[in-house]
N, C-alpha and C positions, 0 to 999 in steps of 0.2 A: 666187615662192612666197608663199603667205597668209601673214601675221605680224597675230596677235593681242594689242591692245595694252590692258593693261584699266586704264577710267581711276575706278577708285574712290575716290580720294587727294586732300582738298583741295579741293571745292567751297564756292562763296559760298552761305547760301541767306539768305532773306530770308522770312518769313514773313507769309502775308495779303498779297502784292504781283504786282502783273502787269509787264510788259515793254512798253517800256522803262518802269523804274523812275526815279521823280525822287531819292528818298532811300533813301541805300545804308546810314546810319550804323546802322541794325539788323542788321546781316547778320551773319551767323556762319560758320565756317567747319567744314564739317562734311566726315566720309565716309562713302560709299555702302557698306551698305547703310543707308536711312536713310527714315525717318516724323516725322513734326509728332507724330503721335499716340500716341506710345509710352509715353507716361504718362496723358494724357487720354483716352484710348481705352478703358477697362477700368474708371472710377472711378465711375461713378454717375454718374445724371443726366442721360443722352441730351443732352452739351451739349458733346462734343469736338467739336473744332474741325474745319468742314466749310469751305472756300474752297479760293484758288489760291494757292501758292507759288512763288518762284524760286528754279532754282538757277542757279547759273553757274561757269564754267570756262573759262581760257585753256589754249589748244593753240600749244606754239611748233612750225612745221613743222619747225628743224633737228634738233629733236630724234626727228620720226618717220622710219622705213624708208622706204626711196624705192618707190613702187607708184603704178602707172594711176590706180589708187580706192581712193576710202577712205570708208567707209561707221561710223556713228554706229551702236552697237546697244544697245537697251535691251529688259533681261528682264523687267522689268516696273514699271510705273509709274501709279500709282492715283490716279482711274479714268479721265482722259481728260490727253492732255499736246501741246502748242504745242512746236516745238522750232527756235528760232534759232540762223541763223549769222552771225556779221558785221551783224545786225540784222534780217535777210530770215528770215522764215519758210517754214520747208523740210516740214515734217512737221505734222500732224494728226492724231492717233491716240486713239481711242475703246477703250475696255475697259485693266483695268488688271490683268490677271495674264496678259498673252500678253506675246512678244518681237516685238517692233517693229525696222525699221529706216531709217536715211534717208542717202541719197548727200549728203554735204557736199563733194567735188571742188571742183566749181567756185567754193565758196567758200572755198576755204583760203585765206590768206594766211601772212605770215609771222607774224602773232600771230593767232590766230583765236579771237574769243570765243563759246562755246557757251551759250545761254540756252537753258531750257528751264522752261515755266510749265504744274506740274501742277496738277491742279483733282479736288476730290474733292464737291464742292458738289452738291446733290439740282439731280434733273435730271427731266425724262422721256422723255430716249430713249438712257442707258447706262444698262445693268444691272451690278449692282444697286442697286434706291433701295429697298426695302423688306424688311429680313431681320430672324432675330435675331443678329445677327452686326456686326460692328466694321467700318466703309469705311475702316480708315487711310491716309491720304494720306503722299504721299511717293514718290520714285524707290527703292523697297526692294527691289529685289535690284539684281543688275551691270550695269555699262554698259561696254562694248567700243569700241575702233577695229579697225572691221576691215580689213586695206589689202591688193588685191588686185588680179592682173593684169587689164588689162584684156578679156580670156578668163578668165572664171572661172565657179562654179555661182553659178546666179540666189541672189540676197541678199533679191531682194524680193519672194517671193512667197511671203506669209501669213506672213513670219516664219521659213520652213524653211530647214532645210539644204541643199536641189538634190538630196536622194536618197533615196527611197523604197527601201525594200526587203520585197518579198512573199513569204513561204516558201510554198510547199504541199506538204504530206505524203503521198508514194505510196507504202506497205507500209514498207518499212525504209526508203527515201530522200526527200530532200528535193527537189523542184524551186526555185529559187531565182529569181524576177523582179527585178531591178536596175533602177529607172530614173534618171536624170539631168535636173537641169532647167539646162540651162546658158546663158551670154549670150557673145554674139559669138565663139562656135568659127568657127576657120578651117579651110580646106580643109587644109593643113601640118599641123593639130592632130588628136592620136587621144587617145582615153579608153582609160586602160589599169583595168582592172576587175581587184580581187584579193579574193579571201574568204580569212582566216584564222579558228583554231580556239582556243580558248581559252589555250594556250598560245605565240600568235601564230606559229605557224606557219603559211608560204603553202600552203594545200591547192588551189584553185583561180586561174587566173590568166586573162584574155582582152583584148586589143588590140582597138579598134573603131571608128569613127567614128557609131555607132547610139547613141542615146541608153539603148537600151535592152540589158540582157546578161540571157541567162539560165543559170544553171549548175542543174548535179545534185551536191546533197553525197551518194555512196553511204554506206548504213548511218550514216544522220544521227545524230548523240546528241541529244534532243530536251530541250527544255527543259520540264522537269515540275516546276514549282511549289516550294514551298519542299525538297519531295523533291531536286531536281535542276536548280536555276537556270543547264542549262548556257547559255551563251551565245557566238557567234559574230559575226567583225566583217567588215566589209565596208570595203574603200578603193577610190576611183573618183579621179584624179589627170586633170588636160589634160597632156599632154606634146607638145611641139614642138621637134622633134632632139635627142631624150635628155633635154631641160630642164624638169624642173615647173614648168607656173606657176602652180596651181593643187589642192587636192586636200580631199577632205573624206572624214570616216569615219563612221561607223556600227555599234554594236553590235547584234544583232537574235538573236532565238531561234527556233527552229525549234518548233512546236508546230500541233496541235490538239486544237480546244475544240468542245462542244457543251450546250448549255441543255437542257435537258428536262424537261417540263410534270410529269412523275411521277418522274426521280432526279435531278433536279438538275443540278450543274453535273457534266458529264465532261470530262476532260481528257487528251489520247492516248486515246481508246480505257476510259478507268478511271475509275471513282467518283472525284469531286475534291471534296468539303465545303465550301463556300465560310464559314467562319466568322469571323468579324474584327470593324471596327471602321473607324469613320469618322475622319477629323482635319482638323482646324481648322490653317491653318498659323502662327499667331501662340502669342506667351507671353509669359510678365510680366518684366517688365524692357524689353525692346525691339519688343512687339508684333508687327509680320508682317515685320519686317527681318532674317532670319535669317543665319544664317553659316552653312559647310558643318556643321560641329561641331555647330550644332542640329539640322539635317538626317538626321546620323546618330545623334544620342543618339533622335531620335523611333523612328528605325524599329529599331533596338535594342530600346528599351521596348517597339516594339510585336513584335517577333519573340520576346521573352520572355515576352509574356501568349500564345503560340501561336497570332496568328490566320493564315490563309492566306490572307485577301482586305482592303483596305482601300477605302473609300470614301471617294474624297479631293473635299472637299467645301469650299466648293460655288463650286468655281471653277475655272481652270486654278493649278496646283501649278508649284513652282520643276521646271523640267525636271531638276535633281540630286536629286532626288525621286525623279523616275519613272525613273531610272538607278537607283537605291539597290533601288527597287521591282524593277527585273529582275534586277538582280547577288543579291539577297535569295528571289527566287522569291514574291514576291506577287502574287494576282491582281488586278487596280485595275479601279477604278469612273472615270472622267473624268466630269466632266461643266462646263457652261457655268453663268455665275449668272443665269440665267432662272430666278425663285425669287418664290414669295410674289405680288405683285401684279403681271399681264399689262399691261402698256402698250403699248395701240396704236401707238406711236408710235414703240418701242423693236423693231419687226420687222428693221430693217436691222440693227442692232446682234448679235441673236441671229445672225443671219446668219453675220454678219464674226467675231465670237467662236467659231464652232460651224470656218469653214473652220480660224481659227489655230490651234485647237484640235486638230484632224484632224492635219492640215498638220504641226503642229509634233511631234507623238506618234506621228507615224503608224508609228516604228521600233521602237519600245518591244513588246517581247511580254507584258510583265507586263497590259497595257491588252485586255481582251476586252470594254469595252460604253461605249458615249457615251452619256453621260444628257444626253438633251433638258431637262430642268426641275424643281423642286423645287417641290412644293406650291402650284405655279398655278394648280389649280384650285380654289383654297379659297375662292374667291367665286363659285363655279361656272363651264361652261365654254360661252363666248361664241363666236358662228362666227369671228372674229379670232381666238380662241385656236384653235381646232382650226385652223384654216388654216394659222399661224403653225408648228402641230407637226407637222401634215403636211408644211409646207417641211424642217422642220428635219430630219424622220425620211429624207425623200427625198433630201435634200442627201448625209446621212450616207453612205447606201447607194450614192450615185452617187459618194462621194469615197473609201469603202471598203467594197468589197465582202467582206471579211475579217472585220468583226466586229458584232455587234447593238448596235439601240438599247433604250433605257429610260428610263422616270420613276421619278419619286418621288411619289406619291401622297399628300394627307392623307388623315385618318381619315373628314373629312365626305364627300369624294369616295365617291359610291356608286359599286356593284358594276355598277351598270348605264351608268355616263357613258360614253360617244362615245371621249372622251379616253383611256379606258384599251387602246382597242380600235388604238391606232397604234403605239406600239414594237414590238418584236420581244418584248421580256420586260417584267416588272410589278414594282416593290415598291411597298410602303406602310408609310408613317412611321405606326407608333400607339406610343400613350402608354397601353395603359388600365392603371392601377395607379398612374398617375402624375397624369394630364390629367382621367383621367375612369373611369368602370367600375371594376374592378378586375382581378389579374393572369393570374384562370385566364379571362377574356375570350381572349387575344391567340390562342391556341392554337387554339380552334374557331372562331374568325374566319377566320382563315384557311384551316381546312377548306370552311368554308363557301364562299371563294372560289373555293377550289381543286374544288370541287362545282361552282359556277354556270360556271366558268369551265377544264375541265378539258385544255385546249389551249394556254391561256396561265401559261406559266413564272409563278409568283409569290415575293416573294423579299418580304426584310424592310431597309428602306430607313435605318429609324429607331426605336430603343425603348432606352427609360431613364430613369431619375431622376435627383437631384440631390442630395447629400450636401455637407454642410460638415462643421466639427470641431466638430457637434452630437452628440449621443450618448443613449441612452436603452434600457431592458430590455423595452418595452413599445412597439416603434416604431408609427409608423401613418403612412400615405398624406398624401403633403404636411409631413411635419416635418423636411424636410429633414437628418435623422440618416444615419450612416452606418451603420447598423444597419438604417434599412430599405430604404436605396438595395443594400444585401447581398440580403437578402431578395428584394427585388423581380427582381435578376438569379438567385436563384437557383431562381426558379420560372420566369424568362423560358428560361433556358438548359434546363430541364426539359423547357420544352412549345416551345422552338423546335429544339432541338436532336437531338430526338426524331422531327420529319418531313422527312423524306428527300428528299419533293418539292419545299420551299424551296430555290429555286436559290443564295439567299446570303441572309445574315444577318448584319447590321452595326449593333455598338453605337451609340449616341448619347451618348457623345464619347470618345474615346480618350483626350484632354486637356479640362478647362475649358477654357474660352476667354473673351477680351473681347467684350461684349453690351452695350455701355453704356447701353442703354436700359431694362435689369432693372434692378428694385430686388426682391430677394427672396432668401430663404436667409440675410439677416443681412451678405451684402459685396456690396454693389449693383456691375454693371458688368459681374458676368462670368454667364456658366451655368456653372452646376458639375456636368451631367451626366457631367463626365469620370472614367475612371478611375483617373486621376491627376491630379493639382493641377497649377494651371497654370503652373507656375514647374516643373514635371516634377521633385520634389523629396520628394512622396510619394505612394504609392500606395495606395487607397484598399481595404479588406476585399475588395470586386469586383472587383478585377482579379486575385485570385489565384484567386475562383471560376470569371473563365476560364481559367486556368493548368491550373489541376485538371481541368479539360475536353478543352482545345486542346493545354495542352506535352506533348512526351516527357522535357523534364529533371525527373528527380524532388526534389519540394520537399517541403515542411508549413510550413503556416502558419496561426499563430493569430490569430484576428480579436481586435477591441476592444482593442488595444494600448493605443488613447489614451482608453478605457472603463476608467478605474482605481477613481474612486469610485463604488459601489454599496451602494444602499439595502435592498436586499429580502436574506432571508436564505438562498435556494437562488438560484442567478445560471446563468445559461443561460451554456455556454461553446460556441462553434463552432469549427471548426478544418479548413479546405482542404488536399486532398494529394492528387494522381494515385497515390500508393500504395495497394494495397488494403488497409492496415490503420494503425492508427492507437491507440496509449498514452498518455492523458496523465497527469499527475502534478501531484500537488498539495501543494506543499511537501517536494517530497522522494518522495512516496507516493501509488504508482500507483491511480487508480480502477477501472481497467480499460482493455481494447482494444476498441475499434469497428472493422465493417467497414463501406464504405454502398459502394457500387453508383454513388451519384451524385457521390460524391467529396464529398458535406458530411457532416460529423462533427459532433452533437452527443452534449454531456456539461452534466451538471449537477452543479453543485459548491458546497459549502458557503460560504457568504462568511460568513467571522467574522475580524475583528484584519486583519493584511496577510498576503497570499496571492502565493505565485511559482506561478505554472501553466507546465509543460511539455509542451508537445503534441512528439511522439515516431513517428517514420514510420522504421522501420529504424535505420539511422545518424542518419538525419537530425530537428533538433531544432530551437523556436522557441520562444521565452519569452517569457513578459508576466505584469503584479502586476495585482493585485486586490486594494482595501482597503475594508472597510465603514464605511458614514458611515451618522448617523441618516435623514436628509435629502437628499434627489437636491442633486445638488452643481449650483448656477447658471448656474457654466461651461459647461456639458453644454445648456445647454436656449436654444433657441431666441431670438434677441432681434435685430430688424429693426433695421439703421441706417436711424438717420433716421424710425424707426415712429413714428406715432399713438399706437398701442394697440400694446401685444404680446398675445398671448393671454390670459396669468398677471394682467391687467390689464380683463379680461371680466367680466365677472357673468354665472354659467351657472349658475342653481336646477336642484335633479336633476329631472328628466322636462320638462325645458321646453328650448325649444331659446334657440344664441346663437349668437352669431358666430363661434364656435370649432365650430359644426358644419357638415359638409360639405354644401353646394346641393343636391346629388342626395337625400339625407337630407330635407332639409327640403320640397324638392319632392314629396318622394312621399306629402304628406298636402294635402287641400282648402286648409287653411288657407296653407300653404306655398307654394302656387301663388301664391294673393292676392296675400301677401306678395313674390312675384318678378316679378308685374305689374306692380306699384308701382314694386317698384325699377328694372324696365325703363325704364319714363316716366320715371323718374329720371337713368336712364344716358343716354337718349337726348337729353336735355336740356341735360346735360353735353357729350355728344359735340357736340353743335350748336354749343352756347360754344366749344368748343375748334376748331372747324372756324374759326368766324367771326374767332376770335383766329390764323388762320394758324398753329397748332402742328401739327405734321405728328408725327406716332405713327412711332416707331423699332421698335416689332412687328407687329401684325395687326390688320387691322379687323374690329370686333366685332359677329359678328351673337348680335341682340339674341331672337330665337325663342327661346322656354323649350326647344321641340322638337328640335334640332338646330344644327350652326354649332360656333362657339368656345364659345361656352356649355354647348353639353352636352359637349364634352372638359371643363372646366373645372369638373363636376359633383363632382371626386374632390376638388378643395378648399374648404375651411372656407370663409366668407362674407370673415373677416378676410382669409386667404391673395390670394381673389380682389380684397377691395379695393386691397389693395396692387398689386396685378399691373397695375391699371387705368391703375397710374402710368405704365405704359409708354403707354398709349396719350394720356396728357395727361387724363387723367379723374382728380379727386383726391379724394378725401372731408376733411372736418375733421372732426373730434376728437368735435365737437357730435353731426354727423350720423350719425357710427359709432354712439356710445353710445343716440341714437334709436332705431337701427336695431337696437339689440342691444336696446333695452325692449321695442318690438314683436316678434321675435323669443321673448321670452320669455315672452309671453301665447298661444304655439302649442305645445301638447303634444307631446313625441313621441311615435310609439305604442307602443301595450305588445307587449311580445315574446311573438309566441306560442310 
């Protein structure tokens, strides 16, 4: 019988070292789960440590179950890993969020030393080498002994479990396909096939020597999304005269789904809303090393903001993820880190990551679409690349015929590229309110697509801004306040949540996460498009606006909590609630009741001396102070670590422009353009030096067209906002050059309002 030995307890690791090592006296003794980067990972300055590590570990055999094999297994190890035994290299494995495994048998002895040397180091043929997002190094999740008869299900194929299971849905019942991948069955040996029901009772049962069983569950209970996650298990056991020697299980749901170009997502038969939110698997304190406990405080937080679909991004996910994701009833996005820049070189790679991917998920019903890519076409799309997603789109279809593919789109990628025209369904990552344009953009955009293209599902991949514990009554585009990262979702949810054709819509970030290569928002290292901070510790104004949308538990809540001082003498009060009406009070004494329709509440209320505000939804109650001060309070206002220049440090004469105004502003007069020519030859002069200097850019290469590219997303911020950003790419300006740039700036008018 299989016995699962888990060896997380007590490894050597040595840092910056390969195998064999001369000098041990660095070594530390750590447990798995574990990263190098768990502090350098998130801190600024695109300078966490990128190399290879050891770990190491002794196995004494008397202490393991006696079994045929015994098989090494690792959940995941970032992004490429060497793994010794007794000195002999047994394993080579590429991509670092799949479950790998390796036969150490033949080399057991009576003490056996396990070396394993992961490497997280920029490469060009594992992905990813180009995101905005943190590569932590490290074996971060479990490592297993698996010991196992020698009949048992296949260990090594793609990393799965030997058992597929395919529901199909005929009127009330299920058909049910069973197959088994298993190594050296004997003719003495049968597969005994059992389904049980959520309460583990055996409802199906069949003896077989066919790899394959198929049952009928009559009058199935279907698993309908967070409505009704039910789910059913599957056990397939080798037996030989009564004896297991072997057995493996399977949870699976019985369901189906369909995409549609004009309602969206349906599920059974029913309108299904696809509305949610994407997550990053990492957070502050321990980066992507998670424990079950973080696993489920995320999807908790995220089943209280009420989404029903998540886009787990942009990689493969801890498989107790995508368990938590069916036992919860969400619908999931999978996808591979083919992300940002297409390398030729990296086609076998997508490959190998796309079957582990398949392979390893393939039982999961929460999982209805594989995302082939993120934002690879942003340097437009090469016949490599389309080749590349044609494999990947065929691969998919030929390993499951069960469920559709998909990309992720940027904003430059036009309506007409090649690329869009291969998956089964479409999203697109835009930002305008954020990147570029502004936020009543996103809404007829997408009509427009959904016009040129009224065949093809479209759906929304990515859209959001960034908030710190910035603050302000006057927010605007690019200040990183949480006041207008509010704002900005609550006109996105207005105009995305309102068309019905959207086959899903996913925020851009459920959490901040580690970016080490930003410097921006005032805490270089991470993106703060989340709706909650990254330590998951508080939640941000936004994430109650989708509460007030998405949950059935009725709440009320009042924004600007940590908006206490305030200058002006009427203060704008908001206040989120699924309830349809809403009383605040103010000092004791009610203003009035508001009803809205959209679930946002505003009130305006006197700021004079200190002020208790109670926003009031039935029973239910949330308080916050408000104090007036002459002068906007410091705290509140923006201030870059490690800045140049902050804004408040600009010379901006009224009618003339400066570095405190937006590109797209400044561009749209003659002189403006001039002015951005200039600074083109500028940039690109820059970028040249930093090429020839070997620094490699930790975000996006920067096309320099006034017309189109990075640059026009990048229209929606200030001149200062975007110099700073350049830092990501290794482009820097001094101090000298800003305040130039802000004299000439100021010799260009802006124009008068008609």
């Amino acid at each position: 019988m299989r016995e699962i030995i888990n060896l997380n307890k007590n490894w050597a690791f040595i840092k910056n070292s390969q195998y064999p090592v001369a000098e041990i006296s660095a070594q530390e003794k750590v447990n798995l789960p574990h990263t190098w980067n768990a502090s350098d990972g998130y801190d600024g300055g695109n300078d966490y440590f990128r190399g290879s590590c050891l770990y190491t570990k002794t196995l004494k055999k008397a202490e393991l179950p006696q079994a045929d094999l015994y098989y090494l297994e690792f959940r995941g190890a970032n992004s490429s890993a060497d793994v010794f035994v007794n000195g002999e290299k047994l394993c080579h494995h590429d991509g670092g969020y799949s479950t790998f495994r390796v036969d150490i048998t033949k080399n057991l002895t009576e003490k056996t030393e396990i070396a394993v040397v992961v490497d997280n180091s920029p490469n060009e043929t594992v992905y990813p080498q180009m995101a905005d997002f943190t590569f932590y190094g490290g074996i971060y999740r479990d490592v297993n002994l698996i010991c196992v008869n020698n009949s048992h299900f296949d260990l090594e194929y793609f990393g799965g479990t030997g058992l597929t299971i395919t529901p199909t849905i005929e009127d009330k019942n299920a058909k049910v396909e069973v197959e088994v991948f298993v190594k050296n069955l004997k003719e003495n040996q049968k597969l005994v096939y059992t389904i049980y029901d959520k309460e583990e009772k055996e409802l199906l049962k069949q003896e077989s020597t066919e790899l394959k069983a198929n049952f009928v569950i009559e009058k199935v209970h279907l698993w309908h999304g967070r409505i009704d996650p039910y789910l059913y298990c599957c056990e397939v056991e080798i037996v030989e005269e009564g004896v297991v020697l072997d057995n493996v299980c399977s949870r699976f749901g019985c369901r189906s789904f369909k995409i549609d170009a004009n309602n969206g997502f349906i599920l059974n038969g029913e309108e299904y809303p696809l509305r949610g939110v994407s997550r990053h698997q990492d957070r502050l304190g321990v980066g992507n090393a998670l424990l079950p406990e973080h696993h489920e405080e995320d999807i908790e937080l995220i089943c209280e903001v009420g989404a029903t679909t998540i886009r787990l991004a942009h990689y493969q996910h801890d498989q107790y993820f995508y368990d938590l994701c069916d036992q919860k009833g969400m619908v999931v996005w999978a996808e591979i880190p083919y992300i940002s820049r297409h390398m030729p070189t990296g086609r076998e790679n997508t490959i190998s990551q796309m079957k582990e991917l398949i392979v390893q998920n393939y039982n999961h019903p929460s999982i209805v679409v594989w995302g082939l890519s993120n934002e690879i076409s942003i340097a437009g799309s090469s016949e490599d690349l389309l080749e590349n997603h044609n494999i990947l789109n065929d691969l998919c279809h030929e390993m499951d015929k069960t469920r559709k593919t998909t990309i992720a789109a940027v904003s430059m990628c036009k309506m007409t590229d090649p690329y869009l025209q291969i998956p089964d369904v479409v999203s697109y990552n835009h930002y305008f309110g954020w990147y570029g344009g502004d936020t009543s953009m996103n809404g007829p955009w997408f009509d427009k697509f959904h016009a040129t293209h009224p065949n093809i599902p479209i759906g929304v991949s990515e859209y959001g801004c960034e908030a710190l514990n910035w603050h302000s009554s006057k927010p605007f585009q690019g200040d990183y306040t949480e006041e207008y990262q509010a704002y900005y979702h609550e006109e996105l949810i207005k105009q995305l949540f309102t068309r019905k054709y959207l086959w899903a819509t996913h925020v851009w970030n459920m959490f901040d996460f580690g970016a080490d290569a930003r410097a921006e928002g005032g805490e270089n290292g991470q993106n703060h498009k989340g709706l909650m901070t990254m330590d998951r510790k508080y939640k941000k104004d936004a994430f109650y606006a989708y509460k007030a949308w998405l949950s059935k538990e009725p709440f009320v809540h009042l924004c600007g909590k940590r908006y206490i001082d305030r200058a002006e003498d009427i203060t704008k009060v908001t206040v989120y609630s699924n309830q349809p009406e809403v009383e605040l009070f103010v000092n004791g004494q009610s203003i009035g009741k508001k009803t809205a329709e959209d679930h946002f509440f505003y009130f305006e209320v006197e700021n004079k001396g200190e002020t208790t505000i109670v926003a009031k939804a039935g029973e239910l109650t949330d308080e916050g102070k408000i104090r007036k001060v002459e002068e906007m309070n410091p705290d509140y206002v923006l201030k870059e670590q490690g800045a140049i220049l902050n804004w408040f440090d600009v010379e901006a004469p009224e009618g003339r422009f400066s570095l405190n105004d937006k590109l797209s502003d400044i561009m749209s007069t003659f002189r403006g353009k001039l002015w951005f020519i200039c600074l083109g030859l500028k940039l690109k002069k820059k970028m040249n030096a930093s090429k020839k200097g070997e620094k490699k850019s930790g975000g996006f290469d920067i096309d320099l067209k006034a017309d189109g590219g990075i640059m026009q997303m990048m229209g929606g911020f200030t001149v200062l906002r975007l110099s700073s950003m350049m830092g990501m790419a290794n482009v820097n300006f001094t101090k000298e050059e800003l305040l130039k740039m802000n004299k000439q700036l100021n010799k260009i008018r802006k124009p008068k309002n008609k």
